[in-house]
MARTOR-409711 format. One record per residue (C-alpha): residue in three letters; x, y, z; residue number from 1. Coordinates in nm, 4 decimals. Last residue first. Layout:
N
  res         x         y         z    n
  ala         X         Y         Z  NUM
...
//
This chain:
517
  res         x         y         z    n
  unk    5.8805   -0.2585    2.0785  517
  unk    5.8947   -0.6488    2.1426  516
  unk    6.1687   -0.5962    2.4157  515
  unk    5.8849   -0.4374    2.6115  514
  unk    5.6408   -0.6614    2.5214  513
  unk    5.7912   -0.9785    2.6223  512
  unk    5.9213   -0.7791    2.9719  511
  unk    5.5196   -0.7039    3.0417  510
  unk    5.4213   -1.0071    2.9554  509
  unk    5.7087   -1.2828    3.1175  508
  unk    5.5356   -1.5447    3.0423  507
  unk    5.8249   -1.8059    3.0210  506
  unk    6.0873   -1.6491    3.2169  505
  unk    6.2832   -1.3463    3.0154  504
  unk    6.6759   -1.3321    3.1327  503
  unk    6.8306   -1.4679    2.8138  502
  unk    6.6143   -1.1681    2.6347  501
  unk    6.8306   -0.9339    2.8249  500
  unk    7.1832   -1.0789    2.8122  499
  unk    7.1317   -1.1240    2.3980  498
  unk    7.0074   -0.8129    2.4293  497
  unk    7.2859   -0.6448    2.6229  496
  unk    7.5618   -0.8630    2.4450  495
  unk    7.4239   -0.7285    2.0806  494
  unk    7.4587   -0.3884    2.2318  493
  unk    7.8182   -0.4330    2.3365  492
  unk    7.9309   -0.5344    1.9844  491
  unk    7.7473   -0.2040    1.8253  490
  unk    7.9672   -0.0001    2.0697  489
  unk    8.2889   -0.2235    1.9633  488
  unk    8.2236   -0.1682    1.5690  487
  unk    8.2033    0.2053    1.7022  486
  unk    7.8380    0.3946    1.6895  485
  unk    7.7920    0.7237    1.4807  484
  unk    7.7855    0.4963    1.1887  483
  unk    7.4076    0.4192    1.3059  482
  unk    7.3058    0.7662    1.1750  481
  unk    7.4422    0.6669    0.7746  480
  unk    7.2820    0.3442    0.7911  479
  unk    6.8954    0.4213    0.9366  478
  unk    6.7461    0.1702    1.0760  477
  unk    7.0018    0.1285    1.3528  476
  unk    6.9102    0.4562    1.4993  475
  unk    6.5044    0.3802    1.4879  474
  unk    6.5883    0.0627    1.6668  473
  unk    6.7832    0.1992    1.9011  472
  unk    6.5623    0.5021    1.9663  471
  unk    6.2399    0.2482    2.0171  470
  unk    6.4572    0.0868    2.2882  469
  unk    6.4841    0.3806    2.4604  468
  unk    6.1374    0.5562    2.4678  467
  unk    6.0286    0.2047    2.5445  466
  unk    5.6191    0.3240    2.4503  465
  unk    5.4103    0.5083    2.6739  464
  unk    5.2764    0.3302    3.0309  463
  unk    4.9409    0.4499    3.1021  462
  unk    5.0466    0.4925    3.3686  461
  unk    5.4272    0.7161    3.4691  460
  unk    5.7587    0.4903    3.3862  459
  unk    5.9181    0.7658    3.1535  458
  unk    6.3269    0.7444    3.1197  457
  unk    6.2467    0.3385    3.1637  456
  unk    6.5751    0.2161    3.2354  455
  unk    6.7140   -0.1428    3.1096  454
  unk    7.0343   -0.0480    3.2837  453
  unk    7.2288   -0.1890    2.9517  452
  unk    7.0204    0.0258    2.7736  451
  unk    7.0381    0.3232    2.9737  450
  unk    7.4446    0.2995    2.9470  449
  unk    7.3835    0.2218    2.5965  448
  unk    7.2394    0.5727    2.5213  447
  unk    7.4871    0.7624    2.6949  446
  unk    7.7935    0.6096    2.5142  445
  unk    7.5960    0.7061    2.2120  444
  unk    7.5136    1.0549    2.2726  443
  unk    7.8567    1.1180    2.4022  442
  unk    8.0258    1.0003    2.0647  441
  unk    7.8022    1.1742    1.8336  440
  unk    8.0733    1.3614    1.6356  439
  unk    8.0219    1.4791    1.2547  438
  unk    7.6589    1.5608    1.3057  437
  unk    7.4473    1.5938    0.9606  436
  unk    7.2787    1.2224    1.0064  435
  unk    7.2468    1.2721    1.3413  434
  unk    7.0272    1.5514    1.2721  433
  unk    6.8053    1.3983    0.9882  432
  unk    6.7342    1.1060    1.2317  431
  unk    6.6119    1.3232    1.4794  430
  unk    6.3851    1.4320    1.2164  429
  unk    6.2454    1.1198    1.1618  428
  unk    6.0328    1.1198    0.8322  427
  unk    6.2096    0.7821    0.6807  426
  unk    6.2259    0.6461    1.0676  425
  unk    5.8358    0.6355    1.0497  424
  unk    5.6511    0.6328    1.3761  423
  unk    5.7993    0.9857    1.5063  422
  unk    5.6875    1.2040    1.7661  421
  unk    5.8239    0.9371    2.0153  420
  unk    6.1436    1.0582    1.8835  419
  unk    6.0985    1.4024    2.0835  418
  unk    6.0799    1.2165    2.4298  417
  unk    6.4258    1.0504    2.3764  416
  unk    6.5732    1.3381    2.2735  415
  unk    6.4669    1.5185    2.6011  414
  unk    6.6116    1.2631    2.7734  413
  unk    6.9013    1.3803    2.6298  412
  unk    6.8681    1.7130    2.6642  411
  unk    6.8605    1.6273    3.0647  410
  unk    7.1233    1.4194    3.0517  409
  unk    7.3885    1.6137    2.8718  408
  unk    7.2930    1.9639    3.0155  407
  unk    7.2947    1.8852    3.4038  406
  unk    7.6703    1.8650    3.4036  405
  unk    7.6887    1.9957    3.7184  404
  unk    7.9608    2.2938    3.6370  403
  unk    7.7557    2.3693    3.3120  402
  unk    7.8580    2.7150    3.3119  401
  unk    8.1316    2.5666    2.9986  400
  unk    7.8060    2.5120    2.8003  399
  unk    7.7133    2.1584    2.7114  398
  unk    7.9994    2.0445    2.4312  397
  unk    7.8076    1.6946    2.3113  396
  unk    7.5354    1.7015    2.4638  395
  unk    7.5160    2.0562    2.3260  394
  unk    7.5726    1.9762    1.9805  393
  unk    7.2670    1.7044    1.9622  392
  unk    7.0211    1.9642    2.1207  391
  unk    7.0750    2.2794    1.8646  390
  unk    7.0949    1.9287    1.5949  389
  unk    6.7501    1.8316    1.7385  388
  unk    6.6468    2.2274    1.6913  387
  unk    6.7741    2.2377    1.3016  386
  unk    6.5596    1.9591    1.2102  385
  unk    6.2761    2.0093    1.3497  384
  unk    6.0957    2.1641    1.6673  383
  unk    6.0749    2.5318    1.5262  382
  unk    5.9173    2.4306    1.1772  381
  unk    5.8426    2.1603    1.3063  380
  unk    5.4857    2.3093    1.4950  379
  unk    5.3412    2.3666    1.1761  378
  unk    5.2504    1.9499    1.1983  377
  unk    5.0821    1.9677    1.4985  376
  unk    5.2308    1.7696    1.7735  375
  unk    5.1184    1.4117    1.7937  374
  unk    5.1103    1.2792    2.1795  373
  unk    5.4091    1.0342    2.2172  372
  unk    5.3338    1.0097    2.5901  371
  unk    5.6842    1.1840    2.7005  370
  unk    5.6496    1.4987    2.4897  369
  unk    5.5313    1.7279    2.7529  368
  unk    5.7070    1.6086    3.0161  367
  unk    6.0710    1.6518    2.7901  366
  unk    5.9482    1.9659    2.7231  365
  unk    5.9101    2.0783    3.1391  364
  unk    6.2386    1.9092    3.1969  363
  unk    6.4430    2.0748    2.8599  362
  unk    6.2595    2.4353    2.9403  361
  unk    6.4278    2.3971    3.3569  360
  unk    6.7906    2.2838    3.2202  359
  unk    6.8048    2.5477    2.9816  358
  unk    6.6681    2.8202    3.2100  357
  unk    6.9572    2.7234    3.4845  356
  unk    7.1843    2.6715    3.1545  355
  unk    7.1559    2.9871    3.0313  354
  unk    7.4507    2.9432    2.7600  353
  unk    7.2005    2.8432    2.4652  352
  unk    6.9496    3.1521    2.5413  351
  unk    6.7746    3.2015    2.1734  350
  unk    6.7895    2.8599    2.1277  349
  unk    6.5811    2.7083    2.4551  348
  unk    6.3676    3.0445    2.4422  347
  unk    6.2686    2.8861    2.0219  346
  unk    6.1882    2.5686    2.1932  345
  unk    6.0008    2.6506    2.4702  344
  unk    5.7707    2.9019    2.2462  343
  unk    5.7583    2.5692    2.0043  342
  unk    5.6570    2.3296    2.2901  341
  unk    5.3660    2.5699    2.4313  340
  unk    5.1425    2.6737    2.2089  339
  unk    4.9019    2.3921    2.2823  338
  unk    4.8463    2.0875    2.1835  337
  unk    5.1225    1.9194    2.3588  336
  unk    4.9840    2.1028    2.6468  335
  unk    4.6730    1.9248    2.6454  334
  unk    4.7688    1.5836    2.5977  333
  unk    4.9868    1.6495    2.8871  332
  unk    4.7220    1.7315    3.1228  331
  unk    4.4781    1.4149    2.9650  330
  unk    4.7955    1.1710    3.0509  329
  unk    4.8290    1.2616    3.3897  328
  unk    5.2025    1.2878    3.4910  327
  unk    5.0813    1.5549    3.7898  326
  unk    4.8488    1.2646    3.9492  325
  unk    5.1545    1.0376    3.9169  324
  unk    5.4041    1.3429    4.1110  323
  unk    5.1402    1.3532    4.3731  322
  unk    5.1436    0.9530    4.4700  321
  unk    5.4764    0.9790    4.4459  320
  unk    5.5556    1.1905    4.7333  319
  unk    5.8973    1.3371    4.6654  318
  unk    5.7073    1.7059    4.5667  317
  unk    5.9800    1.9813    4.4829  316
  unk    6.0535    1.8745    4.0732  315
  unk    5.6951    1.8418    4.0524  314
  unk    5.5672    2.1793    4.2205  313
  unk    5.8056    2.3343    3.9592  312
  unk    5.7003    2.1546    3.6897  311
  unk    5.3527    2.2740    3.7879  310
  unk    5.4409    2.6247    3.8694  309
  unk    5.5909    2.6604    3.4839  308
  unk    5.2664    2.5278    3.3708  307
  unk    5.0828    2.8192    3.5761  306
  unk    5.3111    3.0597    3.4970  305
  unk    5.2164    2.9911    3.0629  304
  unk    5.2967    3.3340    3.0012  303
  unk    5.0406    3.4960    3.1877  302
  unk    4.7874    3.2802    3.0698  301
  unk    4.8864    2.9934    2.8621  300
  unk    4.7235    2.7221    3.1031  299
  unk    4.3987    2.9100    3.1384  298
  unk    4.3711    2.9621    2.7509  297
  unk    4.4747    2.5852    2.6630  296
  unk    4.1921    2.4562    2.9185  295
  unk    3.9737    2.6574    2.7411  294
  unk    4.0725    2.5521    2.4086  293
  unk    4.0440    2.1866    2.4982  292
  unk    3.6738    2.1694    2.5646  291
  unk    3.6292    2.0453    2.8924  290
  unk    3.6403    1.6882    3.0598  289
  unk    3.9366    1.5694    3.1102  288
  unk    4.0851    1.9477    3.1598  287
  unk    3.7807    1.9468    3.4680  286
  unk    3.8665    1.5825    3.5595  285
  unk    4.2542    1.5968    3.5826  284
  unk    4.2475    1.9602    3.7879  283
  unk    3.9980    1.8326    4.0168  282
  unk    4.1921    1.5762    4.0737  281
  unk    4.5024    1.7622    4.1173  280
  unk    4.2936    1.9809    4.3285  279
  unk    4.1972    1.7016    4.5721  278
  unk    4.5749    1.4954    4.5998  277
  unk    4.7160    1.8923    4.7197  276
  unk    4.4172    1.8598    4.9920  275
  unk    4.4618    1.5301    5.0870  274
  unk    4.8770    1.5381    5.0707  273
  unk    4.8820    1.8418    5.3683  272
  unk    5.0378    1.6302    5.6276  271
  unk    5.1228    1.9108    5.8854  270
  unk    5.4695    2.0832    5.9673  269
  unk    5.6575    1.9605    5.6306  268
  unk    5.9756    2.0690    5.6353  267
  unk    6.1097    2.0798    5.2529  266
  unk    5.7695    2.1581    5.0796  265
  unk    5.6163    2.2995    5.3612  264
  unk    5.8058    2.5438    5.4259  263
  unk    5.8862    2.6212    5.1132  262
  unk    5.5314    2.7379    5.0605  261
  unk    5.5303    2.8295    4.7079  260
  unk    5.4154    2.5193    4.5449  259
  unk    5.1332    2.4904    4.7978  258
  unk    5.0162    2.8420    4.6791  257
  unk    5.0845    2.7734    4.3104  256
  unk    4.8398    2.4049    4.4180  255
  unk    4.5583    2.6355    4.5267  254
  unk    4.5782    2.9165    4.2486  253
  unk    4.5515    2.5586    4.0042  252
  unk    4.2843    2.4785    4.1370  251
  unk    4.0986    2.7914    4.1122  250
  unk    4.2180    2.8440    3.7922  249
  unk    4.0885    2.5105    3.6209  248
  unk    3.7544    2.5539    3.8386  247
  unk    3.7014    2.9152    3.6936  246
  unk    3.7658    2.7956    3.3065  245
  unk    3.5414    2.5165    3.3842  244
  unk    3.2418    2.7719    3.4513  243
  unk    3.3074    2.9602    3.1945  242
  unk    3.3957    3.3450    3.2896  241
  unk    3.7168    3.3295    3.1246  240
  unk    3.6647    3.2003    2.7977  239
  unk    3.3596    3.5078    2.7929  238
  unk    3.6298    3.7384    2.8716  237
  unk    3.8360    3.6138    2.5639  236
  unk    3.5161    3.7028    2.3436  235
  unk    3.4584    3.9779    2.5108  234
  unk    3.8017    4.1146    2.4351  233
  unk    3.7291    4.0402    2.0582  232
  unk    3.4206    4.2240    2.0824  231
  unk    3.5349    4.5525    2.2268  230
  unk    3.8242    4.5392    1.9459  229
  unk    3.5717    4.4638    1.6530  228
  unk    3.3235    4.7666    1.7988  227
  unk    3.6299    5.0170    1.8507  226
  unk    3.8024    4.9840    1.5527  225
  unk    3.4434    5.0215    1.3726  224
  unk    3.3952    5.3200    1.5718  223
  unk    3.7577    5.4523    1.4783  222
  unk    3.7261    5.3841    1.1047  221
  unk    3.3911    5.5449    1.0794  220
  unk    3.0695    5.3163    1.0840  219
  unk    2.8704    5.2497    0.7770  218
  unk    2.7357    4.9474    0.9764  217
  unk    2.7865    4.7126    0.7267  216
  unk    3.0730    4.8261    0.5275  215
  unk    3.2516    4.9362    0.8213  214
  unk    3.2449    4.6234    1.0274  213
  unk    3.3967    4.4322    0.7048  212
  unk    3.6464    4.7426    0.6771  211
  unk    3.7382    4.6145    1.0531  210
  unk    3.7461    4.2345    1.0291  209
  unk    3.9671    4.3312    0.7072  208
  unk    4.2300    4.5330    0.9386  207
  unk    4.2297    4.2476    1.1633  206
  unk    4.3254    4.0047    0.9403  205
  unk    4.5728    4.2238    0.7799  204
  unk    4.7131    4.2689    1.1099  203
  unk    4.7788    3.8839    1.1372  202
  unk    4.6990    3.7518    1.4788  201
  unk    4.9524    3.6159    1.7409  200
  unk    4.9475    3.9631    1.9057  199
  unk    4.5944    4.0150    1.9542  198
  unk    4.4874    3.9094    2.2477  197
  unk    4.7474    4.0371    2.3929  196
  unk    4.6624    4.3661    2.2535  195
  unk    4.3059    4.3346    2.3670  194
  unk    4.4700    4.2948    2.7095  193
  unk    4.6422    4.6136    2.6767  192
  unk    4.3355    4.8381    2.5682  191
  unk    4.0821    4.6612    2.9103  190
  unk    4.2399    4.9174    3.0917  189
  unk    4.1629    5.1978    2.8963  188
  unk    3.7755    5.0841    2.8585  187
  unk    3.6714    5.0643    2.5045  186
  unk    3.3172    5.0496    2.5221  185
  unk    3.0234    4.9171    2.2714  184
  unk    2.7130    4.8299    2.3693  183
  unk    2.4899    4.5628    2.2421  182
  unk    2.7381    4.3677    2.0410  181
  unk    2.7336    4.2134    1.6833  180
  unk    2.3788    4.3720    1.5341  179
  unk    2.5902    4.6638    1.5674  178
  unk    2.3159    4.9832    1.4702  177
  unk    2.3021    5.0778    1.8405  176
  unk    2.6426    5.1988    1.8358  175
  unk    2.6183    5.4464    1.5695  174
  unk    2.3274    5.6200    1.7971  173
  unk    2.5474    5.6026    2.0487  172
  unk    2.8014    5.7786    1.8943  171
  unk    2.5818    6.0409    1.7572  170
  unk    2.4459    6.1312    2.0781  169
  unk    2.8369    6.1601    2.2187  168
  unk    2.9201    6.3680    1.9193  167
  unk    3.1329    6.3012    1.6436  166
  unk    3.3898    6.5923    1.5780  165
  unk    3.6468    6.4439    1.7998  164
  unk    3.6479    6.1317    1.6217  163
  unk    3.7212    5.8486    1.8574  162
  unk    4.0722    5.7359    2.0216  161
  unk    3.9339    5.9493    2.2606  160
  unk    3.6416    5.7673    2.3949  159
  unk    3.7095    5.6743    2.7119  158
  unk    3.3972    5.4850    2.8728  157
  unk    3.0632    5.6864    2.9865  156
  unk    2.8610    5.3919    2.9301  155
  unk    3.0769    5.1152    3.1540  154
  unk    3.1008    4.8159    3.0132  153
  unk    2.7642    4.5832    2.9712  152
  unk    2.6583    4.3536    3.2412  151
  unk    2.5680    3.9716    3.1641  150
  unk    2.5474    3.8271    3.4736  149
  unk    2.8732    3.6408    3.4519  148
  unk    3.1058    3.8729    3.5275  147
  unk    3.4194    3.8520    3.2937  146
  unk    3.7288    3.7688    3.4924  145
  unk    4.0298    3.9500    3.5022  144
  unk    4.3852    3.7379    3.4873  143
  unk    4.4211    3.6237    3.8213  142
  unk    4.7332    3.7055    4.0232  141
  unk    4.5760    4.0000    4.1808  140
  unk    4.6559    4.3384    4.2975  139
  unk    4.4040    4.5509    4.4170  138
  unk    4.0908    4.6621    4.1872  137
  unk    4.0078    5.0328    4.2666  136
  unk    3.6302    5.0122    4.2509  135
  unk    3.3648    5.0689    4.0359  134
  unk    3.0166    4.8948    3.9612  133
  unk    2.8891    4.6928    3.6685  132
  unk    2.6547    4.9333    3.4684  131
  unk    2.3301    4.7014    3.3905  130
  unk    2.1303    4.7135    3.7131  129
  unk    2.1922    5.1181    3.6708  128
  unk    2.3441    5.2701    4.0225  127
  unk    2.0805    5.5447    4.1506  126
  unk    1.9921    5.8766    4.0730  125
  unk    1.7527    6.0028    4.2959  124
  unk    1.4327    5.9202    4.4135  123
  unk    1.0526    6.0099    4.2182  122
  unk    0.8565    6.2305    4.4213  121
  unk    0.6432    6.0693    4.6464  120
  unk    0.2725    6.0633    4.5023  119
  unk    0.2588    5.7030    4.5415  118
  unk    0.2594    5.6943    4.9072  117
  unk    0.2256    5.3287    5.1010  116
  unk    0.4684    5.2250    4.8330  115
  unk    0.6207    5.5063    4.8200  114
  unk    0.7453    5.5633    5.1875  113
  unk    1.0423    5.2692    5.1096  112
  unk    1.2419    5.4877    4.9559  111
  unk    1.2683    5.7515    5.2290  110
  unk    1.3891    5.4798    5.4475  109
  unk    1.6291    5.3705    5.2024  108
  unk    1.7448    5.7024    5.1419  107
  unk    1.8678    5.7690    5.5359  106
  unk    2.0105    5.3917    5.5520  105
  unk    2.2391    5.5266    5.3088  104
  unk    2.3102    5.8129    5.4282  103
  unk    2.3816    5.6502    5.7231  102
  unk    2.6105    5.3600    5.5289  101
  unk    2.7902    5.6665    5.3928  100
  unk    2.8938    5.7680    5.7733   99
  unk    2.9838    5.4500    5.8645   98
  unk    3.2119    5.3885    5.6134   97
  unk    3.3839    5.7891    5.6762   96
  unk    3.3634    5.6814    6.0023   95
  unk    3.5583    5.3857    5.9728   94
  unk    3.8215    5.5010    5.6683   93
  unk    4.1231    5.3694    5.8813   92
  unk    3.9431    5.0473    5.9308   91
  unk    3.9788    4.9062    6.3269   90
  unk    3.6198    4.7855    6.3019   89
  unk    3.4786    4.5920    6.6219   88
  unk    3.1672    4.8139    6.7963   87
  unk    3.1367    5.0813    6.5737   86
  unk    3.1862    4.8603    6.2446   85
  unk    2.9369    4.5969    6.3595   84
  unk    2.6231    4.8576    6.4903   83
  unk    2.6682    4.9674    6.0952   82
  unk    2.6906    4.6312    5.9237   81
  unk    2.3823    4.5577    6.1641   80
  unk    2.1903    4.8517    6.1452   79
  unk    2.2492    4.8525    5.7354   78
  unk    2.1739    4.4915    5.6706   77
  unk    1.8610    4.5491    5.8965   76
  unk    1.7488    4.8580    5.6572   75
  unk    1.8117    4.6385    5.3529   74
  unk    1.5794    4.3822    5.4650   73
  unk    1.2851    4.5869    5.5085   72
  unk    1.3172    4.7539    5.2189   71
  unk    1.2404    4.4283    5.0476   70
  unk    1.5087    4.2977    4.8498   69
  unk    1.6175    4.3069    4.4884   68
  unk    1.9818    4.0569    4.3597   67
  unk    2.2425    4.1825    4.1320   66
  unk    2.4777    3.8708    4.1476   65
  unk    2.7566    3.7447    4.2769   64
  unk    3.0763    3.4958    4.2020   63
  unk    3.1158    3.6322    3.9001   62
  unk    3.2198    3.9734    4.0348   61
  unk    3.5138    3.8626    4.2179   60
  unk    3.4794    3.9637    4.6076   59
  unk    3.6905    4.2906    4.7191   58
  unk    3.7120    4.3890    5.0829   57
  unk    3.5462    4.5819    5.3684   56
  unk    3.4552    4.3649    5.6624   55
  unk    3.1335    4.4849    5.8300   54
  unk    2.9967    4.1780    5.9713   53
  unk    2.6696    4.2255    5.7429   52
  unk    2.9321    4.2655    5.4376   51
  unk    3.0754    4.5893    5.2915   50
  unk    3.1461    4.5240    4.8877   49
  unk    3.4270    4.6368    4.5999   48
  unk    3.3583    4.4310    4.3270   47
  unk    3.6138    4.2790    4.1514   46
  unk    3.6023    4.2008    3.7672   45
  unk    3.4477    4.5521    3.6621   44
  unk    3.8002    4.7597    3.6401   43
  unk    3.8699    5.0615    3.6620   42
  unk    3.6319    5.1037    3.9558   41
  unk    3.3770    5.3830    4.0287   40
  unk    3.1265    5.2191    4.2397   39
  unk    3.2718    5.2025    4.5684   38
  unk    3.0785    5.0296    4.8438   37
  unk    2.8342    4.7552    4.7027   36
  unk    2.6416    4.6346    4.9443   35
  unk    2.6822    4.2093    5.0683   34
  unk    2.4587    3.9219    5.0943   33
  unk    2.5433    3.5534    5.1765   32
  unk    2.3663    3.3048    4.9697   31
  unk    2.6624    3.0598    4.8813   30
  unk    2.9607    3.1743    5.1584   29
  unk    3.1999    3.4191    5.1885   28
  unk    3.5741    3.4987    5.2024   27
  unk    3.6923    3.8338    5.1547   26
  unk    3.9785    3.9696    4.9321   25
  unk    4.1631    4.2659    5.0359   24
  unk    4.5251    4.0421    4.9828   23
  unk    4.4902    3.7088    4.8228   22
  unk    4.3206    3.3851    4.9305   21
  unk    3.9794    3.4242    5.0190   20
  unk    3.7421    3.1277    4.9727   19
  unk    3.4939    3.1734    4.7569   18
  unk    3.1212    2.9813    4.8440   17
  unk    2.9067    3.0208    4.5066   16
  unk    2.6207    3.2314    4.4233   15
  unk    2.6590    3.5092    4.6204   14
  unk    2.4316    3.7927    4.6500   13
  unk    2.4422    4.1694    4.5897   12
  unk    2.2381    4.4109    4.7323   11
  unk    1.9474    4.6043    4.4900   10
  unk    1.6730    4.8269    4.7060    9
  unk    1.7509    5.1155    4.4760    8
  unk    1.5713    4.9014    4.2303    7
  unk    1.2675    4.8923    4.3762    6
  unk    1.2034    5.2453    4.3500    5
  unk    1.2308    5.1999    3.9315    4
  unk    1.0518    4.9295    3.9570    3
  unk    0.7364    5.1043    4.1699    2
  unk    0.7438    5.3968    3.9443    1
//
């Protein structure tokens, strides 16, 4: 009896400091103590809570933990949050708050008679240490987060995608025979971010996890359905909860709020470089540092908003300082491996006129492919052939919206960045495309005029190779692509490098190698 008793004497605690940034949030610090208020959320990722100053608000769940205290304790934390809501809280729902805390106090006192009187009946209900508590989640920008204390899903979750004829015993008994999960629940809001996580995979894959399920558990279609579906979303949850996954996203919240105070970004009012220079940093180490797919997963979520924030933030920042740290080589490593340059690629083609969204999915590519890092070799089936001639064509007409004439430049450095993919001008799918263009006559001209400027289209550290030069070369390797150039074009390229390499001083390293490439 004395367990079960001390278990209504369960606050929670917090393990890290969290620093409130969107609406009904609270702030606290490591060790601070809070009750639980509502208990009968949709969702277990954000706890509703009442700290000892009496704010009401919403803390993420794996920032806390189910901690017991003495009686003793509680009873203070109830006086004061109490004596703090009469005296200071303006909450609509104050005396309703205060009046529950009362009751509360009321069953803590009667709680804590047993252990001076064993023969006290036994107390009532009370919240299970392993059923995360309910409230209604406000609206965040965070994906939901997994709490880290290892709390099942609610037991008295939806079940009517089950068999009606199946009782609720019966179900649980089925459930216990998973050696996979240790409850099964298929919570209605959890149904469309399964889907999600779903979508890229086969349904015949799925469909054989299932029967697999089946034929060991001898489950029924719709418990087995259930089971693979409950563990696929903890799978992604458990992504979520790691510890680098929660650094990643908490930096990168910081820097979307920077990015979104115009304010700031075109009239500055205080110098606010430290803090944006800190979580890039702690950006570059934690993606540096952690395994690759969980960095992929917090950069894809929510249709990759985050990256998009990031070129945004980049395009607004003039300090360069800030735009190096956001050229990091281990952040566009990353994204080069991820899912990202072929979903550009195919929104690039399937919108050719937009040239707002055009210009904005050529910059963010063109970042991604400017250090030469490999793309995966299924990834050309959308980013080969047919998408350098989509590029080629509209240098050469851009769309007649183009009133800037944004399109030429920007696709072409875009060019630029896709033949670093390439080390053999045999396999060079840029190459292929000029090959099949009957009119390259912008492309050209444009390409000289960076030559003769001797312009470095990417000039972040570590320096990647002459993106220009190496096109040249790759160009002029190839016959039936260097035709696209006039017998006068080719004339005024032999005066640039002649002009160029005449201009080296003895020792000249960094020059040396660059016309070396």
């Amino acid at each position: 009896m004395g367990d079960e008793q001390n278990n209504d004497f369960e606050m929670l605690k917090a393990l890290y400091d969290f620093d409130a940034t969107l609406a009904k949030t609270i702030s606290f610090t490591e060790g601070e103590y809070f009750y639980l208020y509502q208990t009968n959320t949709k969702q277990r990722n954000w706890w509703h809570v009442i700290n000892t100053n009496g704010q009401v608000g919403f803390v993420p769940s794996n920032y806390v933990s189910v901690v017991k205290v003495k009686p003793e304790y509680f009873l203070n934390f109830l006086n004061e949050c109490i004596r703090n809501l009469s005296e200071n809280s303006t909450l609509e729902q104050k005396e309703e708050i205060i009046f529950m805390l009362n009751e509360k106090k009321k069953q803590v006192q009667s709680l804590a008679k047993p252990y001076k009187k064993p023969q006290a009946p036994k107390p009532p209900p009370r919240l299970d240490d392993h059923t995360p508590p309910n409230g209604v989640s406000p609206c965040f920008d965070l994906r939901p987060i997994v709490s880290q204390q290892n709390m099942s899903e609610e037991r008295d979750s939806p079940t009517k995608s089950l068999n009606s004829s199946v009782s609720k015993d019966e179900k649980k008994k089925e459930l216990g025979n998973l050696s996979t999960s240790n409850k099964v629940s298929s919570d209605t809001d959890n149904q469309d971010d399964s889907q999600d996580s779903s979508e890229s995979v086969k349904p015949n894959a799925i469909y054989e996890i299932v029967q697999a399920v089946r034929r060991e558990t001898q489950l029924s279609h719709d418990m087995s359905r259930v089971a693979v579906e409950t563990v696929l979303i903890s799978l992604k949850n458990a992504i979520n909860a790691a510890p680098d996954a929660l650094r990643m996203m908490t930096a990168l919240n910081s820097l979307s709020k920077a990015a979104n105070d115009a304010q700031q970004r075109g009239w500055a009012l205080h110098d606010d470089a430290h803090d944006i220079q800190t979580q890039l940093l702690e950006l570059i180490s934690v993606m540096s540092n952690a395994d690759v797919n969980i960095s992929q997963h917090v950069l894809s979520s929510h249709k990759y908003v985050y990256v998009s924030t990031l070129v945004k933030f980049y395009q607004m920042e003039t300090r360069w300082p800030l735009r190096q740290l956001l050229l990091q080589r281990t952040a566009l490593a990353t994204l080069a491996l991820s899912p990202l340059p072929p979903e550009i690629a195919r929104d690039m083609r399937d919108n050719p006129r937009a040239v707002s969204r055009l210009s904005h999915s050529a910059l963010l590519l063109s970042m991604v492919l400017s250090m030469g890092d490999k793309l995966p070799i299924t990834y050309f089936e959308i980013l080969g052939v047919e998408f350098a001639i989509f590029l080629l064509e509209l240098i050469e007409s851009p769309p007649e919206t183009d009133l800037d004439e944004q399109i030429p430049d920007l696709f072409l450095t875009l060019l630029l960045a896709y033949n670093l993919q390439f080390d053999n001008p045999i396999d060079n799918m840029l190459l292929s495309a000029l090959e099949k263009m009957d009119n390259a006559k912008t492309f050209c001209e444009k390409i000289l005029l960076l030559l003769n400027r001797e312009v470095r289209i990417f000039d972040h550290e570590p320096a990647p190779m002459h993106s220009v030069l190496k096109l040249m070369i790759d160009v002029f390797s190839c016959k039936k692509a260097a035709e696209h150039f006039y017998t006068n074009d080719v004339k005024v390229a032999i005066d640039i490098i002649v002009r160029q390499l005449a201009d080296l001083s003895p020792g000249d390293t960094y020059n040396s190698s660059q016309k070396a490439y």
